[in-house]
C-alpha positions in Angstrom: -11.1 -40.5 -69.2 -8.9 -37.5 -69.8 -11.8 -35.3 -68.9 -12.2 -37.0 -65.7 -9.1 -36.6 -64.9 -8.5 -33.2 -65.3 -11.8 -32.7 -63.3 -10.2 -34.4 -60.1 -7.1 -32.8 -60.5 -8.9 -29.3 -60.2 -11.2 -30.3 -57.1 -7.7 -31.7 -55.7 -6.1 -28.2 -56.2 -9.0 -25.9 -55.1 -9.0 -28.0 -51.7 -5.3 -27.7 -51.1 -5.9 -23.9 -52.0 -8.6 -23.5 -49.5 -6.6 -25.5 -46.9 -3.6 -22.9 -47.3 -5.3 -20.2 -47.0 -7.7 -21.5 -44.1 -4.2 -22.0 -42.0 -2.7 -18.8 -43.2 -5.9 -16.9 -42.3 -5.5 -18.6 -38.6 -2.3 -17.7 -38.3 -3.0 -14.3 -39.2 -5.8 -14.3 -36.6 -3.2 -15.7 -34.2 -0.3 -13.4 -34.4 -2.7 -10.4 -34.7 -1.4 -9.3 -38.3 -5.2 -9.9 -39.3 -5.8 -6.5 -37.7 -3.3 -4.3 -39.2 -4.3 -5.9 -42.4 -7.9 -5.5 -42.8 -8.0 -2.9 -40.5 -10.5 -5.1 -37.9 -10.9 -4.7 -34.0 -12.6 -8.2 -33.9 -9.7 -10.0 -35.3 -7.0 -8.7 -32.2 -10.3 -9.4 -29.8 -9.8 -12.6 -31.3 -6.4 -13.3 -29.6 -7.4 -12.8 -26.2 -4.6 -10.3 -26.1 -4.8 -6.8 -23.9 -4.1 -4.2 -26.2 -1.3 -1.6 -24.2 -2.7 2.1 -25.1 -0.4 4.5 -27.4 0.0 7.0 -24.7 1.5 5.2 -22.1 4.3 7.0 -21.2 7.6 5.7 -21.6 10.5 6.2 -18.6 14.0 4.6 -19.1 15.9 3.9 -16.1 19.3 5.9 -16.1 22.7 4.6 -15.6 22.9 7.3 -12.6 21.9 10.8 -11.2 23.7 13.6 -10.3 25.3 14.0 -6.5 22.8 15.8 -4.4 19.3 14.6 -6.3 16.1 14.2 -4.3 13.0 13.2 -4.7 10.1 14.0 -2.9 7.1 11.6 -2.4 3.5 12.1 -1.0 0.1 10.8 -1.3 -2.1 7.8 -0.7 -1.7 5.6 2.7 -2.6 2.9 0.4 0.4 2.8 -1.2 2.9 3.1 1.7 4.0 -0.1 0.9 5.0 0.1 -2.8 6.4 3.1 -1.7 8.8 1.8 0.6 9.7 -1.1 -1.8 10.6 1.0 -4.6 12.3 3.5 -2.5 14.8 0.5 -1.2 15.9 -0.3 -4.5 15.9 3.4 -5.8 18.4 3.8 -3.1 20.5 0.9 -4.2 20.6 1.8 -7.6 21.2 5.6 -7.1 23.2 6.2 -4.4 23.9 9.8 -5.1 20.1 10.3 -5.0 18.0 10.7 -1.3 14.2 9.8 -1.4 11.8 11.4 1.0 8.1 9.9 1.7 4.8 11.0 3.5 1.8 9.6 3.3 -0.5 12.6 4.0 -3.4 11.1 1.7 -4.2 11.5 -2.1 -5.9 15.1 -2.4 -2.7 16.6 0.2 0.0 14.5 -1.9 -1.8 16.2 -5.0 -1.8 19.4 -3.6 2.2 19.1 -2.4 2.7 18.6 -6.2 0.9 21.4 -7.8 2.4 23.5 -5.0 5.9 22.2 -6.0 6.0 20.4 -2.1 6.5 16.9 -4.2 7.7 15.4 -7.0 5.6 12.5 -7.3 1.9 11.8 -6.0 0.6 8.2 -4.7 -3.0 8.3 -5.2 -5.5 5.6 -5.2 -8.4 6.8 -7.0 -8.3 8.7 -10.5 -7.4 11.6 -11.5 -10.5 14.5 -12.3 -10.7 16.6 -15.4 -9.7 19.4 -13.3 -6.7 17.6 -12.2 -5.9 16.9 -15.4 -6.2 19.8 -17.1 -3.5 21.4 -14.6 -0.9 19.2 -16.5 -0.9 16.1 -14.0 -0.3 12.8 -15.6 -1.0 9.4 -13.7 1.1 6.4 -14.0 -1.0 3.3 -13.2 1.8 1.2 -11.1 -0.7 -1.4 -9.7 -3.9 -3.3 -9.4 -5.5 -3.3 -5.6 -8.9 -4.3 -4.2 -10.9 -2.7 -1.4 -12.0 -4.5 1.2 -14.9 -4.7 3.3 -14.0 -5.7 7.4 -15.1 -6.1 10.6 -13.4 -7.6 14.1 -12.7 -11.1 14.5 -14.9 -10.9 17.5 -17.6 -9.7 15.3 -20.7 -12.3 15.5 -21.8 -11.8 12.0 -20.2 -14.7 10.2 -21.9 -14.6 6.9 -20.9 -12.8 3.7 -22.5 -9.4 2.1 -24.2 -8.8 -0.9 -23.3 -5.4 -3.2 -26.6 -4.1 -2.5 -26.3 -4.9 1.8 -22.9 -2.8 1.5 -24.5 0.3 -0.3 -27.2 0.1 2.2 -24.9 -0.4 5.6 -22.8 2.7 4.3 -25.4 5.1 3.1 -27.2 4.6 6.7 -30.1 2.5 5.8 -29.3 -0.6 7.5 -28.2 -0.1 11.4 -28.6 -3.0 13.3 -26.5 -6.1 12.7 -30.3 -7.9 12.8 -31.3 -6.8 10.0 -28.4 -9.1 8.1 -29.2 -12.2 10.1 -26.6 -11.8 13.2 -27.2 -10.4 16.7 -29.4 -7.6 17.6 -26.6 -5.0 17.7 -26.2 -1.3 16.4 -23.5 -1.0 13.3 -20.5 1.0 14.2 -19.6 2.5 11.1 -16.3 3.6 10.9 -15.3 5.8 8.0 -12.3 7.8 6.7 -11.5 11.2 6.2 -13.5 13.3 3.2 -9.3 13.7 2.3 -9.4 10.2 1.3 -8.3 8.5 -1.5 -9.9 5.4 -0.3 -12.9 7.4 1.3 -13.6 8.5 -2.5 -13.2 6.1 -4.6 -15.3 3.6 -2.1 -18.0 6.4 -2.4 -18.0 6.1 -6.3 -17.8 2.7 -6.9 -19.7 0.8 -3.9 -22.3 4.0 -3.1 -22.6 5.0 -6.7 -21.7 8.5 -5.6 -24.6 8.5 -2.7 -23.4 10.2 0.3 -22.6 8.5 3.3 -24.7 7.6 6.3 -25.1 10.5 8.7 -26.7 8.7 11.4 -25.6 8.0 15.1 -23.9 4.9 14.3 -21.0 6.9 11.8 -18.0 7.8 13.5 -15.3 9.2 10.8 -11.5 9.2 12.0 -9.8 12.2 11.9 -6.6 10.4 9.9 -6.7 8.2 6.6 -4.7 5.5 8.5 -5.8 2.2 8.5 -4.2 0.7 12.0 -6.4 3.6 14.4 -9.4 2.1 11.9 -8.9 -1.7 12.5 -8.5 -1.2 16.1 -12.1 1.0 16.1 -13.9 -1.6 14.9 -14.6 -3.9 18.4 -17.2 -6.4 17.9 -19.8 -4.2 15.9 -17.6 -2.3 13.9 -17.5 -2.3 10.3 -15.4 -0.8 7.6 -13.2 -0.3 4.7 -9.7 -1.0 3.1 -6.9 -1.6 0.9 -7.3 -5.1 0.8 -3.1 -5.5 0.8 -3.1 -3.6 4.5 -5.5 -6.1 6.0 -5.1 -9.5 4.4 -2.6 -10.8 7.2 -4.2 -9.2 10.0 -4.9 -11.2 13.1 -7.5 -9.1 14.7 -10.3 -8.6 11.7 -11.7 -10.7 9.3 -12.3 -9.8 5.4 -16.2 -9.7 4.8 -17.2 -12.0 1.3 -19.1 -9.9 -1.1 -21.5 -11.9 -3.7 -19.5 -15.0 -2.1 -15.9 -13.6 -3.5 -12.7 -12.3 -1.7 -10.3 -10.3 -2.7 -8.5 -12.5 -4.9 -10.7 -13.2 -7.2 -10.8 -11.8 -10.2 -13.8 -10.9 -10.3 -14.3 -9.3 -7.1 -16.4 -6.1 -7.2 -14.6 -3.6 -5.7 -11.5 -3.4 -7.6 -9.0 -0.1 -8.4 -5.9 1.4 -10.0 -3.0 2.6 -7.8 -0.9 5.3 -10.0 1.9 7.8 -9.6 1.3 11.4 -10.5 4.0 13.7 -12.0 3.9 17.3 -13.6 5.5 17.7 -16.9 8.0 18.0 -17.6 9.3 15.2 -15.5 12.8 15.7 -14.0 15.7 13.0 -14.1 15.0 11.6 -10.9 11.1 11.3 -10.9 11.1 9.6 -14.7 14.1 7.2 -12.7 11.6 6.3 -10.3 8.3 6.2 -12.9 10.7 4.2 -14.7 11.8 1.7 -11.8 7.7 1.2 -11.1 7.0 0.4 -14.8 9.9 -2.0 -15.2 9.9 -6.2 -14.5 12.0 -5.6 -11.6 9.6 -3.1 -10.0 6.8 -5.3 -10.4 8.2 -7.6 -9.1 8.6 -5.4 -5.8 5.5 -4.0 -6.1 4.2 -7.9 -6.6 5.9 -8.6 -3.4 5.4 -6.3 -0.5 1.7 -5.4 -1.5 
């Protein structure tokens, strides 16, 4: 009987054993510690949790600048708008500093910076190995979407697969026929070869295929996207930050694979950074630091 005993007390221990470490080994997997301690990627995959990289740089925002600081921005008409919004509440902040901003493009706003024109460049594609190895660093500030658009007039109604896209923009479809609408040439209407836009679209939608050289291409002589919506008329199609064109009234955002911008899955999907030259002066870690913090999210969350 004693035997007996014994034996059930030992199966009664092992279990509470095994149920102790079962929860301890969950909670492990849970607050990532699983990781560190056995030294395994799965476990932090595990907890569904994005893992920040080690080389993010770090900018604190100051108290205050010196009397007399500026700070000189240029780059991509794609981020105009974060731009602004930060500048605003640099401005507030620091009121001994004066912020100056053009939107000349990515490749001219990198250029202004190597040439010691500007402090900080907006771009919206990445930066090259070239670019790199010439001491720039890029700050990834936000997430943006490009958008595929036509005029409201526009009698095609229906959305656009990846594969239409690559073959509207390389110049092997022509004729709005072809995609189920009226029999009507394409008006394709691209941006400068000094676009950010222009090159990242070319990447990542044409694969790095060249553009259509046909007729029916017509490529403004300005990355601005207002002289681009109003080209488009009823046959027009084109390209954009999604954040310049969502509330216009006179074109309409073309589904691609039967999703809009929004989702998070969309296709067509990019990083909008600052660029700054080490070592980074006073005013532009300030303003890197501004764009990093909860606060400048939160601008950058509302005007874009």
């Amino acid at each position: 009987m004693s035997q007996k005993n014994d034996t059930v007390t030992l199966i009664a221990a092992l279990l509470i054993t095994l149920i102790i470490l079962g929860g301890g080994f969950w909670w492990l997997r849970r607050s990532g510690m699983l990781a560190g301690l056995l030294g395994d990627e799965t476990a932090n995959t595990a907890t569904n949790q994005p893992q920040t990289p080690t080389n993010t740089p770090q900018f604190d925002v100051p108290n205050d600048l010196p009397a007399g600081t500026t700070l000189s921005i240029n780059g991509s008409t794609s981020m105009v708008g974060i731009t602004e919004g930060l500048k605003r509440d640099f401005a507030q902040q620091f009121a001994n500093a004066t912020v100056n901003t053009a939107a000349q493009g990515t490749d001219k706003g990198l250029q202004a910076l190597v040439n010691g024109n500007a402090d900080i460049a907006a771009i919206s594609r990445p930066l090259t190995a070239q670019e790199q190895q010439q001491g720039l660093v890029a700050v990834p500030v936000a997430k943006d979407a490009i958008a595929i658009v036509v005029g409201l007039n526009n009698l095609f109604r229906t959305g656009l697969t990846t594969q239409e896209v690559y073959n509207i923009f390389t110049g092997q479809v022509n004729n709005w026929s072809s995609l189920g609408s009226t029999n009507a040439e394409i008006q394709v209407i691209n941006r400068p070869l000094e676009s950010g836009t222009r090159q990242v679209f070319q990447e990542m939608v044409l694969k790095g295929a060249n553009f259509g050289s046909t007729p029916n291409f017509t490529t403004q002589e300005r990355d601005a996207t207002t002289p681009i919506l109003r080209a488009l008329g009823n046959n027009g199609i084109s390209y954009a930050t999604y954040t310049q064109v969502a509330n216009q009234q006179t074109v309409r955002v073309v589904a691609i694979e039967g999703l809009t911008p929004e989702a998070a899955n969309y296709p067509y999907q990019r990083s909008l950074s600052y660029v700054y030259q080490e070592p980074a002066s006073p005013a532009v870690r300030a303003f890197l630091g501004l764009a990093l913090s909860a606060r400048g999210q939160e601008i950058i969350n509302t005007v874009r």
